[in-house]
C-alpha positions in Angstrom: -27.2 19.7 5.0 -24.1 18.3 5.4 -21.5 19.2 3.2 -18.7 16.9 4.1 -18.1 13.7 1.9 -16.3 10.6 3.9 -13.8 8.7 1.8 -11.3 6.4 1.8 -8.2 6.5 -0.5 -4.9 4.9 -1.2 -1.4 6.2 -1.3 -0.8 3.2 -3.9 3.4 3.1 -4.5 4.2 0.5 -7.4 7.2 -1.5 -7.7 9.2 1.4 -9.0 8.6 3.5 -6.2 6.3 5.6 -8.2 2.6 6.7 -6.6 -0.4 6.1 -9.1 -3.1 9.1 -9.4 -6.7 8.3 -11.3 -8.9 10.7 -13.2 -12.4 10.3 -12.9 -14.3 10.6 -16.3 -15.3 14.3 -17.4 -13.3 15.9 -14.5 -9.7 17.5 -15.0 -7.9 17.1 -11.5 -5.9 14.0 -10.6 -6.2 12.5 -7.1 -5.8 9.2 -5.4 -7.6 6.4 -6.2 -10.1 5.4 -3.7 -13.7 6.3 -2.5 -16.9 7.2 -0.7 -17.4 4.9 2.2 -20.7 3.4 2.9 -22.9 4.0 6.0 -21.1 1.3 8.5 -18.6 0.6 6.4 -14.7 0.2 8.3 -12.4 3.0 6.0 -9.9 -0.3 5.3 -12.8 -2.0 3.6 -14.0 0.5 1.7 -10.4 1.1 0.1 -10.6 -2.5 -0.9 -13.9 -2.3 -2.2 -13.2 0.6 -4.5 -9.9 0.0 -5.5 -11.4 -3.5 -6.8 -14.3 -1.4 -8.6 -12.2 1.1 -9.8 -8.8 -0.2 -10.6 -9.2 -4.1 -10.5 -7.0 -3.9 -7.9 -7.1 -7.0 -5.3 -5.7 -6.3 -1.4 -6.0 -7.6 1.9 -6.5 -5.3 5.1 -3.1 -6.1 6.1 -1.7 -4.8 3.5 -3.1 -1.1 4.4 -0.9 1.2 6.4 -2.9 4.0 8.0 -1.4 7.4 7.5 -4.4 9.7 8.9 -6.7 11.1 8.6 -7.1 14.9 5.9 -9.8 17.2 4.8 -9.9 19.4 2.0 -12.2 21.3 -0.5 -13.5 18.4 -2.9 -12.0 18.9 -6.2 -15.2 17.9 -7.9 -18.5 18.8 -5.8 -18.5 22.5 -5.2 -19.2 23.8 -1.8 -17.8 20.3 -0.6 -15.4 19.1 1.7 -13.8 15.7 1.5 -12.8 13.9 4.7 -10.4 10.8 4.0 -9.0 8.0 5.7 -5.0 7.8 4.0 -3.9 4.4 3.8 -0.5 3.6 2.2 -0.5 0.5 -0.4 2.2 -1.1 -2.0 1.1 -2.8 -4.8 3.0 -4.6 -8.0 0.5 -6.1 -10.2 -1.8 -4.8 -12.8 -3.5 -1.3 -12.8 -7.1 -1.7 -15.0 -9.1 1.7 -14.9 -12.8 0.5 -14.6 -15.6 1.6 -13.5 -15.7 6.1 -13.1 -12.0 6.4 -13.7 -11.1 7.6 -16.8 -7.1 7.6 -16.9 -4.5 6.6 -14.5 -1.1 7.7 -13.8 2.0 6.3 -12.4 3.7 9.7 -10.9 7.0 10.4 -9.4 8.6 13.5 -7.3 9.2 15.0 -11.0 6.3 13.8 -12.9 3.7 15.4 -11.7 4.1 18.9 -12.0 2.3 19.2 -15.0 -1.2 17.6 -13.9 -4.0 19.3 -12.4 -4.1 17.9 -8.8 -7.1 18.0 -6.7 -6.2 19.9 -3.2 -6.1 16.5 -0.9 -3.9 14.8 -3.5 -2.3 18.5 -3.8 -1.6 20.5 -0.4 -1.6 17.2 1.8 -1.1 13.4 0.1 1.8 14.0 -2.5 4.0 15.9 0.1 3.5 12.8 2.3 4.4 11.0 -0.6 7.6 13.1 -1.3 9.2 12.9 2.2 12.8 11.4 1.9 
């Protein structure tokens, strides 16, 4: 069995410069939004498609900077691994949690402390996120 879980997710910076973290419902830890990507499925498209699902969120491909590529212990699958495809998105319209997501965050380097974080969002995303 394989116990690795492919996704793709964004490292979505609003106009204020802040990064936006989602909660999926009846989980604690915060993380990026973003998702699974399908059998076939191009990581860019994927991005799209869930950030449309999750957040109402409307991109183009071109908007997507790849950042690389992370794995870490899933935050909400035990004995799981996630493998993600980092994309960076600057976005300044309208944040709608829809779909799984539960609550949504605009964070900044002194925001967040206080949040459960799930360890891809933790140990490698938000460090990314906080380089000067």
């Amino acid at each position: 069995m394989n116990n690795t879980i492919h996704i793709a997710v964004a490292l979505l910076i609003g106009p204020t410069g802040q990064t936006l973290l989602v909660r999926k419902r009846n989980t604690l830890a915060f993380m990026q939004p973003g998702g699974k990507i399908e059998h076939g499925e191009l990581p860019v498209n994927a991005l799209i498609r869930e950030l449309h699902e999750e957040l109402n969120v409307l991109i183009e491909p071109a908007q997507a900077a790849y950042l690389g590529a992370f794995s870490a212990p899933a935050a909400n699958e035990p004995g799981f691994q996630v493998h993600c495809e980092l994309f960076r998105v600057q976005f300044d319209g309208p944040v709608v949690p829809a779909a799984e997501i539960e609550e949504a965050v605009w964070v900044d380097a002194h925001s967040h402390g206080s949040l459960e974080l799930a360890p891809l969002t933790r140990d490698y995303i938000l460090p990314i996120y906080l380089l000067p």
